[in-house]
C-alpha positions as CSV (number, residue, x, y, z in Angstrom):
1,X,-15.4,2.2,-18.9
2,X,-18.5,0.1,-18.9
3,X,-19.1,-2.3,-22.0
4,X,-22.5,-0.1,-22.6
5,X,-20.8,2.9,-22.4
6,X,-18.0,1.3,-25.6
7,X,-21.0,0.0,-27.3
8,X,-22.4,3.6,-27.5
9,X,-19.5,5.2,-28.1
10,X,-19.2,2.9,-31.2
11,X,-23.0,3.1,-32.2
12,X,-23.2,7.1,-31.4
13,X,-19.6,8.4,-32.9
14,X,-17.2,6.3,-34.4
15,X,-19.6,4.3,-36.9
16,X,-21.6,7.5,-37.7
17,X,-18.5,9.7,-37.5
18,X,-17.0,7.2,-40.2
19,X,-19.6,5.9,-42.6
20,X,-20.7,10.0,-42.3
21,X,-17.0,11.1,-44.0
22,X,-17.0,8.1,-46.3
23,X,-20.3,9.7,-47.3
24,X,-19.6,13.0,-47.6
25,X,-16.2,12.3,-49.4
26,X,-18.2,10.1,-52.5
27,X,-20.8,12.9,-52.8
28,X,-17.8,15.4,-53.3
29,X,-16.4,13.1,-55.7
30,X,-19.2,12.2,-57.8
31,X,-20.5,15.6,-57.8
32,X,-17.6,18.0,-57.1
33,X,-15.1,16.3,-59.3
34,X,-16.3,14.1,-62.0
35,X,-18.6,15.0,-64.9
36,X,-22.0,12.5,-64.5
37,X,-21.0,10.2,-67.3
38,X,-17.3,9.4,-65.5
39,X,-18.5,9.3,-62.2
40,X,-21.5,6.3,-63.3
41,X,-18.6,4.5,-65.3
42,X,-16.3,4.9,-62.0
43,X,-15.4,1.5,-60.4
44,X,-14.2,3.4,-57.5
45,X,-17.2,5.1,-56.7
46,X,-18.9,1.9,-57.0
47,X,-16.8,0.2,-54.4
48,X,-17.5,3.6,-52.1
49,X,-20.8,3.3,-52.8
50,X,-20.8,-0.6,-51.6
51,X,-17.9,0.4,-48.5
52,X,-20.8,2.4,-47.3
53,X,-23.4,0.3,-47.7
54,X,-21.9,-2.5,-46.1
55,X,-20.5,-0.7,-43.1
56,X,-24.4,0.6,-43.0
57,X,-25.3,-2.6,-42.3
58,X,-22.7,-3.3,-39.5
59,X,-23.8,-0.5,-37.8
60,X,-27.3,-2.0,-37.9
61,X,-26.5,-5.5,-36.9
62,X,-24.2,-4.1,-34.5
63,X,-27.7,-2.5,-32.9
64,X,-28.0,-5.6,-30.9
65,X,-25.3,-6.1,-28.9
66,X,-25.6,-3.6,-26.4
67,X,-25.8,-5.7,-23.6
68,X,-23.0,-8.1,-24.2
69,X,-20.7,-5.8,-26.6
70,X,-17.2,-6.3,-25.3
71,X,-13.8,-4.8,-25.3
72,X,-12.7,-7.5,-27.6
73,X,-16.0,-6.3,-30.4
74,X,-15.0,-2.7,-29.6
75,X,-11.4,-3.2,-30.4
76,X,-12.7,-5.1,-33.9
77,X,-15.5,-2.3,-34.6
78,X,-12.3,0.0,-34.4
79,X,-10.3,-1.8,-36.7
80,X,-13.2,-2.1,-39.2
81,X,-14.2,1.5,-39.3
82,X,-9.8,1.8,-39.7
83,X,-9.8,-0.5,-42.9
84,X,-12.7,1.0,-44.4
85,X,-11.2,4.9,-43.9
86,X,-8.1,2.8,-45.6
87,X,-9.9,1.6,-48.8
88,X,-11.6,4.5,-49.6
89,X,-8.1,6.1,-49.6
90,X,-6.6,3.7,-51.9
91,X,-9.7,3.8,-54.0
92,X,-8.4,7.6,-54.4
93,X,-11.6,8.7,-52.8
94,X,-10.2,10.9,-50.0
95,X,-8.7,13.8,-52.1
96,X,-10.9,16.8,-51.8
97,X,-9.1,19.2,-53.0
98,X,-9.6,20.8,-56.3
99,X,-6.3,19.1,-57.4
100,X,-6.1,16.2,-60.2
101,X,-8.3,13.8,-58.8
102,X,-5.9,10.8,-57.1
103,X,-5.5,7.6,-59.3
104,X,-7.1,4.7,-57.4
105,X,-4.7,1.9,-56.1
106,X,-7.1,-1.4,-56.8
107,X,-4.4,-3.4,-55.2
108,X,-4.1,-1.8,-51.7
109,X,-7.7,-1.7,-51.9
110,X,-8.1,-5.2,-52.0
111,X,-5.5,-6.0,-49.9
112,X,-6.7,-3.2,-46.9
113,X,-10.6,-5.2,-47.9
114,X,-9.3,-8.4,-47.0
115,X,-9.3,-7.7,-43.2
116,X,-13.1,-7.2,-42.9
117,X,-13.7,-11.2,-43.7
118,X,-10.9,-12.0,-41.3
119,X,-12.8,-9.5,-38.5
120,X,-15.9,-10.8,-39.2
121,X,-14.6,-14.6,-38.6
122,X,-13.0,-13.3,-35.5
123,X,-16.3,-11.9,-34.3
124,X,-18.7,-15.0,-35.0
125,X,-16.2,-17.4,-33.6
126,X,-17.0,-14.6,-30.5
127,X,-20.4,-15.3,-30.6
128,X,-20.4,-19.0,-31.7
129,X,-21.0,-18.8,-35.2
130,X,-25.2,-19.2,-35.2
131,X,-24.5,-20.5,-38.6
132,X,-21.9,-22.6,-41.0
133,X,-23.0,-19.9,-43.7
134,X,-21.0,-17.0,-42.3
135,X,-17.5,-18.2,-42.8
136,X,-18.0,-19.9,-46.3
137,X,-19.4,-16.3,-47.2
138,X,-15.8,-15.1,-45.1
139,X,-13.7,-17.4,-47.4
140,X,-15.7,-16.4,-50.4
141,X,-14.9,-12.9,-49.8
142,X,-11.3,-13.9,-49.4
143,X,-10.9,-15.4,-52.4
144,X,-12.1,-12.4,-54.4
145,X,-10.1,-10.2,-52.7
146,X,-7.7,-12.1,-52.9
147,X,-7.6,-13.0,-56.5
148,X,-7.9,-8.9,-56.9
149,X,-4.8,-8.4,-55.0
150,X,-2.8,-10.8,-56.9
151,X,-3.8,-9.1,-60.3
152,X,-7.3,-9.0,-61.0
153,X,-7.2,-5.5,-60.0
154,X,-5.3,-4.3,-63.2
155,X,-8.7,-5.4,-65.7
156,X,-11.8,-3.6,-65.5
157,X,-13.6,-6.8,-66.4
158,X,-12.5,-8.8,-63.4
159,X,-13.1,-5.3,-61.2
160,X,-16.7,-5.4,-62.1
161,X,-17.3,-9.1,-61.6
162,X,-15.4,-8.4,-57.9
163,X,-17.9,-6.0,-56.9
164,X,-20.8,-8.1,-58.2
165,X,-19.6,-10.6,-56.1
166,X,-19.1,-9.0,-52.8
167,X,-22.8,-7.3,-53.6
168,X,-24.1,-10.9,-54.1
169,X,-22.2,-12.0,-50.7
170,X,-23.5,-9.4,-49.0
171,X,-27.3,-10.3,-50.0
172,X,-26.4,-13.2,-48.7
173,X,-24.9,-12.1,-45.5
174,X,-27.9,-9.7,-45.0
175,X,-30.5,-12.3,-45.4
176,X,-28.6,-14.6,-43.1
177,X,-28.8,-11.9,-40.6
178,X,-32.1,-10.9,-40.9
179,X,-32.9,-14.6,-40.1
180,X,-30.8,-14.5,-37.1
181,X,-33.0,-11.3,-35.8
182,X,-29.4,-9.5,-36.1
183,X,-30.7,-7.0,-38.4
C-alpha cells in the first residue's frame, strides 16, 4: 500500500470514523441521559468535549502530511485514535444504553491520556522537532496526567484544574502549530 493511500485512509475513515462516534456518544450523553444542569456540572463530558476537540485538531495538522505520511505516522495515528476510543470509555462515556449511566474511572482515564504526549514526542522526534516548545508542552502534559493517575483524580478540585491545564497546553500547542503552517 502506498504512503498516500495510508494517509487517506487515516484522513478519510479512521479519524472521521473516530472523532464522529466520540461525537455522537457525548451528544447521547448530554442530551439522552443527563438532565442539563448534571450534564454542565459533568467533568466527564468536559474531558469528551476537550478528547474531541483535541483529536479535531490532529486531524487538521495531520492535513499536511500527505506526501511524506509514513507507516511509522500511520501506525501512531492508529494508536491515538485507540487511546482516545479508550478514555472516553473510562470516562463512562460509551454506555448508550438506557441503563444507569456508567460511573467514570478518572484514573484509567488518565493513565490511557498519558500515551498521547508520549505519541506526539515519538512523532516530532519523526519530523525533527521544528521546535524545543513541543516536548516541554509533552512533559507538561505528563505531569498532569500523571499527578491525576496517582490521585488527583479522586477531588473534583484537582479534576478541574487538570482540564484547565490541558486546554491551556493545547492553546499553546495550537498556536505553535499555526506558526509552523501545521494547522
Amino acid at each position: 500500500m502506498k504512503n498516500q493511500s495510508l494517509h487517506k485512509l487515516m484522513q478519510g475513515l479512521y479519524y472521521p470514523a473516530g472523532i464522529g462516534t466520540a461525537l455522537v456518544l457525548l451528544i447521547l450523553r448530554v442530551f439522552g441521559q443527563q438532565p442539563i444542569d448534571q450534564a454542565i456540572s459533568d467533568i466527564s463530558n468536559w474531558f469528551g468535549l476537550f478528547l474531541i476537540l483535541y483529536s479535531s485538531l490532529s486531524y487538521l495538522a495531520n492535513e499536511r502530511w500527505d506526501k511524506l505520511y509514513t507507516w511509522w505516522m500511520f501506525l501512531l495515528d492508529v494508536v491515538e485514535l485507540m487511546v482516545v476510543i479508550f478514555a472516553f470509555k473510562f470516562l463512562g462515556l460509551m454506555d448508550v444504553t438506557n441503563s444507569p449511566m456508567q460511573r467514570a474511572e478518572l484514573q484509567y482515564f488518565y493513565l490511557w491520556l498519558m500515551i498521547i504526549p508520549v505519541l506526539h514526542f515519538a512523532w516530532s522526534i519523526r519530523i525533527r522537532f521544528i521546535s524545543w516548545r513541543l516536548p516541554t508542552i509533552y512533559t507538561l502534559r505528563l505531569v498532569i496526567l500523571g499527578l491525576g493517575a496517582l490521585g488527583g483524580y479522586a477531588t473534583d478540585a484537582f479534576n478541574w484544574l487538570a482540564l484547565a491545564g490541558l486546554i491551556g497546553l493545547t492553546w499553546w500547542y495550537i498556536r505553535i502549530k499555526v506558526k509552523q503552517g501545521e494547522i
